[in-house]
VOVEX-994483 format. One record per residue: y negated, x, z negated of N, C-alpha, C in turn; residue number from 0; residue in one letter. Coordinates in nm, 3 decimals. Layout:
N
+---------+---------+---------+---------+---------+---------+---------+---------+---------+-----+----+
|    n.py |    n.px |    n.pz |   ca.py |   ca.px |   ca.pz |    c.py |    c.px |    c.pz |   i | aa |
+---------+---------+---------+---------+---------+---------+---------+---------+---------+-----+----+
|       Y |       X |       Z |       Y |       X |       Z |       Y |       X |       Z | NUM |  A |
...
+---------+---------+---------+---------+---------+---------+---------+---------+---------+-----+----+
***
This chain:
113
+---------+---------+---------+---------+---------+---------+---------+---------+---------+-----+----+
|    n.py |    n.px |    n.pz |   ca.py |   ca.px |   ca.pz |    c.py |    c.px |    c.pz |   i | aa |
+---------+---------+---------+---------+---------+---------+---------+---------+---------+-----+----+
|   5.035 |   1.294 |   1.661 |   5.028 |   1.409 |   1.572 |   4.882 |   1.434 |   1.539 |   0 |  X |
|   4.878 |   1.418 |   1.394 |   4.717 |   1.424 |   1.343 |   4.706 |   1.550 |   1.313 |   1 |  X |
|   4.741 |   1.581 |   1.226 |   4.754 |   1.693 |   1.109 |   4.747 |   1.780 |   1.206 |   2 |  X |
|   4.701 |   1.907 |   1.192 |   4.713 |   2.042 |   1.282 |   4.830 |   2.149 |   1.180 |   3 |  X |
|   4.858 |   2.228 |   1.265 |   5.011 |   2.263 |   1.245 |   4.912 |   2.421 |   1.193 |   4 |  X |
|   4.983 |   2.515 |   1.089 |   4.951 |   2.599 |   1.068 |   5.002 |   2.728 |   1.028 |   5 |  X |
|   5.101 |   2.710 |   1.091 |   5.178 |   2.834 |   1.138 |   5.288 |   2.800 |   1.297 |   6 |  X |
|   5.333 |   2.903 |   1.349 |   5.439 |   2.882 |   1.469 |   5.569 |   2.829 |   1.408 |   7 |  X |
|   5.561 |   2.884 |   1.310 |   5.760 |   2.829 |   1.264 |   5.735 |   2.696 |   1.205 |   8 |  X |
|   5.599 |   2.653 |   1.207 |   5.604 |   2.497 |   1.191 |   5.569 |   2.387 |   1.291 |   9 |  X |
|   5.500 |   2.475 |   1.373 |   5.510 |   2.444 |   1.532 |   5.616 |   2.428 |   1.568 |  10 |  X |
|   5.696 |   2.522 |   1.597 |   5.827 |   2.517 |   1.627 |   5.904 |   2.398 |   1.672 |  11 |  X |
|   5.977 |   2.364 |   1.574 |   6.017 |   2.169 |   1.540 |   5.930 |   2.065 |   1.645 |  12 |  X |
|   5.811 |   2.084 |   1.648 |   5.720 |   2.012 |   1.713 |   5.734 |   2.011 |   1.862 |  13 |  X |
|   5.727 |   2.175 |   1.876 |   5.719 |   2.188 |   2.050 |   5.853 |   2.127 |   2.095 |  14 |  X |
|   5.967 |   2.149 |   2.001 |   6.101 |   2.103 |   2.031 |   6.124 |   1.959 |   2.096 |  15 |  X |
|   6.054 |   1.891 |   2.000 |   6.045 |   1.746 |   2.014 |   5.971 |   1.698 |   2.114 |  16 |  X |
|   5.873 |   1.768 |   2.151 |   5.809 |   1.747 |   2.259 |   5.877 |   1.776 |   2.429 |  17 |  X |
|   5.974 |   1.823 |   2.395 |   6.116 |   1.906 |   2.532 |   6.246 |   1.835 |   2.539 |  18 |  X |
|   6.281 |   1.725 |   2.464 |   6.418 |   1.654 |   2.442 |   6.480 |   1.613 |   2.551 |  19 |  X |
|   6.401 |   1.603 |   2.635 |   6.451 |   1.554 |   2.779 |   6.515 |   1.681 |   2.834 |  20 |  X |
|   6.668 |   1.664 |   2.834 |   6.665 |   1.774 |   2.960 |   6.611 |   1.803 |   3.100 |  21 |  X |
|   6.596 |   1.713 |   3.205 |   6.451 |   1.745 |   3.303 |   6.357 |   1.814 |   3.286 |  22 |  X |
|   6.333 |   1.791 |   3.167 |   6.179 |   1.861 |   3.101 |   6.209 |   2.003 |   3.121 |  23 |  X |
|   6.284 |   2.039 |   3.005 |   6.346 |   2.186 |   2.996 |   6.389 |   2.241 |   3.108 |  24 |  X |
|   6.452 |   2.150 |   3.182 |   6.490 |   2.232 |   3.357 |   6.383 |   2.268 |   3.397 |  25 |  X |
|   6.304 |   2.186 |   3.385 |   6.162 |   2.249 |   3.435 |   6.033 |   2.334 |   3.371 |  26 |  X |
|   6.080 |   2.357 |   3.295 |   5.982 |   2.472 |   3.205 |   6.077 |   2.594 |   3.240 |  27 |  X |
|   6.251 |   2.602 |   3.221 |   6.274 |   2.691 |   3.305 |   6.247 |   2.739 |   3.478 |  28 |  X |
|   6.273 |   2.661 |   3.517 |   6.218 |   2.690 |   3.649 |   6.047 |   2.761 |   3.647 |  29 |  X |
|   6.004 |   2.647 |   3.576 |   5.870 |   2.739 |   3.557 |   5.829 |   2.844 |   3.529 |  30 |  X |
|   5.897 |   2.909 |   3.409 |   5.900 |   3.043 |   3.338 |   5.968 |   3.143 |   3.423 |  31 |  X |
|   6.064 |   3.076 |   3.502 |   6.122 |   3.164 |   3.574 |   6.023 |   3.227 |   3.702 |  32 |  X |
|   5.970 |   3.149 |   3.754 |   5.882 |   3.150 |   3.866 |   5.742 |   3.244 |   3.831 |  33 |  X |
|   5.682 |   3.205 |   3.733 |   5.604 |   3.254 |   3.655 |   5.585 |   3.427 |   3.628 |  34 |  X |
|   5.734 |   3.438 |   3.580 |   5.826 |   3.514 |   3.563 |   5.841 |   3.674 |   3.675 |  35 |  X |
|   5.840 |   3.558 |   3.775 |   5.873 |   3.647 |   3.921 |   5.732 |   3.674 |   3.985 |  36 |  X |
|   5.631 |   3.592 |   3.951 |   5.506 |   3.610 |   4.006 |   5.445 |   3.756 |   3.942 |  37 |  X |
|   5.429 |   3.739 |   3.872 |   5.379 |   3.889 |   3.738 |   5.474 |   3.988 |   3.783 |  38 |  X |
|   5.634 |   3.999 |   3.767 |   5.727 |   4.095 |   3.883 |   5.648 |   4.131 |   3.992 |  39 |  X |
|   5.614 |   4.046 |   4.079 |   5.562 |   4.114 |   4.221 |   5.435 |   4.124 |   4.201 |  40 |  X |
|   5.361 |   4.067 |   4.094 |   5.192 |   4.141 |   4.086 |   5.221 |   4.294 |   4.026 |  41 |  X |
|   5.323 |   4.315 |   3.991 |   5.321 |   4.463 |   3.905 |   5.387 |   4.551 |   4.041 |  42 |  X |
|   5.462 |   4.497 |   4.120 |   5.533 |   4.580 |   4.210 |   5.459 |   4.550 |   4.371 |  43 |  X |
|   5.425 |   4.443 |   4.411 |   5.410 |   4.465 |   4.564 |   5.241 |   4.433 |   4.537 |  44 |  X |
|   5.154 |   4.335 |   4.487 |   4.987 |   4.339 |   4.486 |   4.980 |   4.239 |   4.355 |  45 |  X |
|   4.887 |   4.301 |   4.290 |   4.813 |   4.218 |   4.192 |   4.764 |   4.056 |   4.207 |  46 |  X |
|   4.757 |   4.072 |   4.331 |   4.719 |   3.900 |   4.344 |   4.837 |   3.796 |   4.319 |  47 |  X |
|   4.931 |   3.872 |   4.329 |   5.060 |   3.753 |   4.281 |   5.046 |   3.727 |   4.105 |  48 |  X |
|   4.975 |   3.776 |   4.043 |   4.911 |   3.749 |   3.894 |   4.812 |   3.603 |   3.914 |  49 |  X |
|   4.774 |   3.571 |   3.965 |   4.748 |   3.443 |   3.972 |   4.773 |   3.287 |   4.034 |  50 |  X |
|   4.912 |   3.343 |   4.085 |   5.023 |   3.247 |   4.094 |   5.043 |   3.211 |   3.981 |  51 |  X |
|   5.103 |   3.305 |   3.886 |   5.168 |   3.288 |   3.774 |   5.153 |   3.212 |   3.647 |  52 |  X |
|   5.041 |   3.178 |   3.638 |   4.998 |   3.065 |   3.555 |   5.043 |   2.907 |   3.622 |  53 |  X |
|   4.965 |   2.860 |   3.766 |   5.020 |   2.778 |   3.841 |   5.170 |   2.765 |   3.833 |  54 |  X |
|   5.229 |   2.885 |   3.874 |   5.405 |   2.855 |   3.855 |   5.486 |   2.813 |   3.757 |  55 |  X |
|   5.450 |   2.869 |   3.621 |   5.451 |   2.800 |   3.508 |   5.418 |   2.706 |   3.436 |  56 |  X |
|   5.285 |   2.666 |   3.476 |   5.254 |   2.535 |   3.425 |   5.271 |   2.426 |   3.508 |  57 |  X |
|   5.275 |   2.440 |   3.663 |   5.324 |   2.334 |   3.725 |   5.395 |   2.276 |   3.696 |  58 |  X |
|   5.558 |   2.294 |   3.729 |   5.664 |   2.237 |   3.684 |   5.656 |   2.186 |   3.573 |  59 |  X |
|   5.640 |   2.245 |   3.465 |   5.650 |   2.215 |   3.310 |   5.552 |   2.081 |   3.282 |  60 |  X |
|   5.421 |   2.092 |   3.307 |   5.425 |   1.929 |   3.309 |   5.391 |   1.844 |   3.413 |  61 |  X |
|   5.465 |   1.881 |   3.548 |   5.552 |   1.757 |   3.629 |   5.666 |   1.715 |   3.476 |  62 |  X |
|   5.738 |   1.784 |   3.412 |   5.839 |   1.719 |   3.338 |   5.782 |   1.641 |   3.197 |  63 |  X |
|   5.650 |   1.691 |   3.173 |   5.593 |   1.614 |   3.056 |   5.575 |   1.473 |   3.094 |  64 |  X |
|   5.464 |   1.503 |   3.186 |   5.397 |   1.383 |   3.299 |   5.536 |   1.273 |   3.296 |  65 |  X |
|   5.594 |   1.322 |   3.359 |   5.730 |   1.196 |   3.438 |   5.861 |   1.197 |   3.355 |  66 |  X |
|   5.912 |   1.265 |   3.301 |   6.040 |   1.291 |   3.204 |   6.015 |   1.210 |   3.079 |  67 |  X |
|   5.921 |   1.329 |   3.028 |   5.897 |   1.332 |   2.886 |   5.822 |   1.235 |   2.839 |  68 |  X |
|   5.717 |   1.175 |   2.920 |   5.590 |   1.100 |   2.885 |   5.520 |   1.116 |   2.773 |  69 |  X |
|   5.458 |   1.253 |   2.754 |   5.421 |   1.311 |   2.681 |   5.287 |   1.397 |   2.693 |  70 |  X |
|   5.198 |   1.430 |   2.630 |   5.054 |   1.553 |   2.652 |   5.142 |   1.688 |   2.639 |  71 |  X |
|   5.151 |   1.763 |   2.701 |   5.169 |   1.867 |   2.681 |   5.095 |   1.936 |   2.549 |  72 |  X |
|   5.183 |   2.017 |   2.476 |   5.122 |   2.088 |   2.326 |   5.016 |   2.152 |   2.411 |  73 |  X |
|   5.024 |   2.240 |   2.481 |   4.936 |   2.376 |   2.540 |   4.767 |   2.329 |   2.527 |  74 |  X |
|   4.770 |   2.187 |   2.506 |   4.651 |   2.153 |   2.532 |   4.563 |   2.179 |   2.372 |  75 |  X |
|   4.670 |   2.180 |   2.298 |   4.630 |   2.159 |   2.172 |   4.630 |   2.287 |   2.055 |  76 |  X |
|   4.742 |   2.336 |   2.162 |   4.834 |   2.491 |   2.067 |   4.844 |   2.607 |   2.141 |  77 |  X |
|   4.719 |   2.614 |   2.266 |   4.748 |   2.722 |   2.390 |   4.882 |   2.846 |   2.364 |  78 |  X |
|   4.828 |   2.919 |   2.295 |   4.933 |   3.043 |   2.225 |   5.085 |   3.004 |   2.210 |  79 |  X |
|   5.047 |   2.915 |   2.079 |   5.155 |   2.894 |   2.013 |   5.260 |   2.816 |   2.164 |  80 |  X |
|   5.169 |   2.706 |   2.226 |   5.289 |   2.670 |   2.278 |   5.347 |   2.799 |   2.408 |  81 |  X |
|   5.300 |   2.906 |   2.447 |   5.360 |   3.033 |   2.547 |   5.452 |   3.060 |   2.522 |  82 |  X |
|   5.426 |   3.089 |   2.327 |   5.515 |   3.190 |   2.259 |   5.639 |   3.089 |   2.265 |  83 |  X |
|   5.613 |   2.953 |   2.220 |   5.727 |   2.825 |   2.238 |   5.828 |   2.843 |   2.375 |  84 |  X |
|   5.714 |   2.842 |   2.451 |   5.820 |   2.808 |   2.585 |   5.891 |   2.942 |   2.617 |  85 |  X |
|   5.864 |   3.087 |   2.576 |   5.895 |   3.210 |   2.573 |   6.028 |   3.217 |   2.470 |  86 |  X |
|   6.035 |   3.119 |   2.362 |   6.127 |   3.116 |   2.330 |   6.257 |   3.038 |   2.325 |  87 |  X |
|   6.198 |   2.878 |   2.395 |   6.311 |   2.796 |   2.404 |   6.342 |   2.858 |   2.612 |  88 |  X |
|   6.279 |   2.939 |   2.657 |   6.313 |   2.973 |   2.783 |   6.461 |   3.118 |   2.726 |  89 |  X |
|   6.419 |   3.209 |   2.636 |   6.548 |   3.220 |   2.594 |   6.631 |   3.222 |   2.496 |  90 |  X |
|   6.634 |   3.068 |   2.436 |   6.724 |   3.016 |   2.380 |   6.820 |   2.934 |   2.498 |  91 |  X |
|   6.798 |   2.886 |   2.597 |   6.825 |   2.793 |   2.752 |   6.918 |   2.954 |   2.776 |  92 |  X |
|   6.869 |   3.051 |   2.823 |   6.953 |   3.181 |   2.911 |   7.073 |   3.204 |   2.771 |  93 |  X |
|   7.074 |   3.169 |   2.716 |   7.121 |   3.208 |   2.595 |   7.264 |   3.073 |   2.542 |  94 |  X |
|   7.211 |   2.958 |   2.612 |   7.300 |   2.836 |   2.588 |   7.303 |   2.789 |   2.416 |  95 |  X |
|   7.165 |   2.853 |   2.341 |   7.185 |   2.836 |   2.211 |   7.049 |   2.739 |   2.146 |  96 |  X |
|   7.002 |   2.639 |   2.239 |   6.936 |   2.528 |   2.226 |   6.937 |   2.409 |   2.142 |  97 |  X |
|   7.061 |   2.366 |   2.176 |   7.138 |   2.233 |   2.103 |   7.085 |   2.229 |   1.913 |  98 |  X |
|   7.165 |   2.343 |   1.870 |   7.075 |   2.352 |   1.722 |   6.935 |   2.290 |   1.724 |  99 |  X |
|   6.847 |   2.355 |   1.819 |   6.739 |   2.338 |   1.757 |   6.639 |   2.183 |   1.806 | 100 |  X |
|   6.741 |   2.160 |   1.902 |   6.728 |   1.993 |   1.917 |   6.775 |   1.933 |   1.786 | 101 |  X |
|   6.879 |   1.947 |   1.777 |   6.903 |   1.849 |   1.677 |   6.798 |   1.861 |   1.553 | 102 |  X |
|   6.768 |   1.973 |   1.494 |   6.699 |   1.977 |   1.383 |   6.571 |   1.911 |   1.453 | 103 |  X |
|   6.519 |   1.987 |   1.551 |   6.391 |   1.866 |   1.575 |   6.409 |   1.700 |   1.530 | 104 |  X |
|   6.499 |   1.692 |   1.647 |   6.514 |   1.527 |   1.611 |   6.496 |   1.452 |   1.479 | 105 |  X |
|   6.572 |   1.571 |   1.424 |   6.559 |   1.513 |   1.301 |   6.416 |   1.496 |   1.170 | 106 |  X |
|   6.335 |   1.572 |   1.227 |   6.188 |   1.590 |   1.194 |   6.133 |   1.532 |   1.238 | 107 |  X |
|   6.108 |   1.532 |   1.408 |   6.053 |   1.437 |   1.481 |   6.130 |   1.334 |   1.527 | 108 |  X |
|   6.185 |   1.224 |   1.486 |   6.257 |   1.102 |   1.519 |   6.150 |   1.009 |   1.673 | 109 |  X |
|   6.242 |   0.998 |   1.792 |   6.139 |   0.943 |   1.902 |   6.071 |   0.831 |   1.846 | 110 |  X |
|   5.960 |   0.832 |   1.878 |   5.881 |   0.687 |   1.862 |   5.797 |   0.750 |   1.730 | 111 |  X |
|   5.807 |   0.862 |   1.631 |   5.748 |   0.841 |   1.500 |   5.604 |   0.918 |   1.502 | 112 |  X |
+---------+---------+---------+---------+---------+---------+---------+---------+---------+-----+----+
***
C-alpha cells in the first residue's frame, strides 16, 4: 500500500483486509477486551492499571498480525485511524455483523494485490 488513505471510511476496507484471518480478529478481540478491562480498573481500583492497557491491546493483536495474518500492522502507519478501526470491527465481532464487511473488503483488497 503506497498511496496514503485520506479519510477513515476509506481506511476502512483497508484495515478490513488487513484482519481476514479469523485468529487475527480473535485476537484483537481478546485484546480490546483486556485493554478494555485495564482502563475499568484504572478508573475504579488505581490508575496504574492505565498502563497495562495499551500492552493488553496491542499485544495480542499483533501476535495475530505477526503469525496469522503475516502482515505490518496499520497502527504503524494510521495510529488513530487504526483505534477507531479496531473500536469498530471490536463491535461489529459483539454484534456478529462482520461477515459484510469482509466480504466487501475482499473484494477491494483481493489477497496477494
Amino acid at each position: 500500500m503506497e498511496e496514503r488513505l485520506s479519510s477513515f471510511e476509506e481506511f476502512w476496507p483497508y484495515y478490513v483486509a488487513q484482519h481476514l484471518d479469523p485468529c487475527n480478529r480473535a485476537l484483537h478481540f481478546l485484546g480490546t477486551s483486556l485493554s478494555l478491562a485495564a482502563l475499568a480498573a484504572a478508573a475504579t481500583l488505581s490508575p496504574w492499571w492505565a498502563l497495562l492497557a495499551p500492552l493488553a491491546g496491542y499485544g495480542p493483536a499483533w501476535v495475530g498480525h505477526f503469525y496469522f495474518e503475516r502482515n505490518r500492522p496499520a497502527t504503524f502507519r494510521y495510529p488513530l485511524w487504526s483505534l477507531r478501526g479496531d473500536l469498530r470491527m471490536y463491535a461489529l465481532l459483539w454484534r456478529h455483523r462482520m461477515e459484510p464487511e469482509l466480504v466487501r473488503s475482499r473484494e477491494l483488497y483481493p489477497r496477494g494485490a
